[in-house]
N, C-alpha and C positions, 0 to 999 in steps of 0.2 A: 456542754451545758454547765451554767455555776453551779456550784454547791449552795442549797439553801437551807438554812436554820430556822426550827420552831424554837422560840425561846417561850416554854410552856407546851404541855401536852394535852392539855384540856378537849373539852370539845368544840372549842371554834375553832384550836387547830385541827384535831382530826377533822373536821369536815370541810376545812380548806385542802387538807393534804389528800382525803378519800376522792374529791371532786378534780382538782389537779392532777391525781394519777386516772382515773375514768377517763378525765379530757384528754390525757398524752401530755399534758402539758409539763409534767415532773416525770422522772425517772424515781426508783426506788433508791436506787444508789447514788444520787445527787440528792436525797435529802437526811437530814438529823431533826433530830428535836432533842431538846432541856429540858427537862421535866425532875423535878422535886421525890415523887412519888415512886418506890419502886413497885407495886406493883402495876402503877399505870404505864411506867417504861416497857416491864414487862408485856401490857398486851400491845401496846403499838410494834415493839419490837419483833410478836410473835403474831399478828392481825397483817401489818403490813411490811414486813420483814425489812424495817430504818434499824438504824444505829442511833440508839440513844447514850444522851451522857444524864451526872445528874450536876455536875460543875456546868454552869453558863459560861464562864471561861475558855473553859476548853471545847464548846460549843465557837465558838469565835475563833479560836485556832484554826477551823479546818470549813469554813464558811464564806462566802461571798455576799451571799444575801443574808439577811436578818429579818425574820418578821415576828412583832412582838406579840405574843397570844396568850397576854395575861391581864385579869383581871383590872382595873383601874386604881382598886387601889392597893394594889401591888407595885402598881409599875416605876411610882419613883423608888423605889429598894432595889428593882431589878436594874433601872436606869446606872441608879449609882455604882451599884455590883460591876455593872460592864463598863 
């Protein structure tokens, strides 16, 4: 299975990532998430046991998919960032 990346840990990613692991459709260890916030790192990390980064870069390093799960008007900073 790819490796997929949340770039952002909010909650339309959590509830992409909650629903995709219910469905079988993600594994825990094919996915990461980006996220800014360390204590939001911290509960996805310790809620659904991902590997979070807090560089989007290095997010990219080790990903196949990308899906972008942030706000609108963030997204051109995040765009240019990656």
């Amino acid at each position: 299975m790819a490796v997929v990346g949340f770039i952002g840990g909010g909650q339309m990613a959590e509830a992409i990532i909650r629903g995709g692991l219910t469905a079988g459709i993600f594994r825990r260890e094919d996915l990461r998430v980006s996220e800014p916030s360390e204590a939001r790192r911290a509960y996805l990390t310790e809620t659904y046991a991902l590997k979070t980064f807090f560089d989007n870069c290095k997010l990219l390093e080790e990903c196949e998919i990308i899906i972008l799960a942030v706000k609108p008007q963030i997204i051109s900073k995040v765009l240019e960032e990656i």
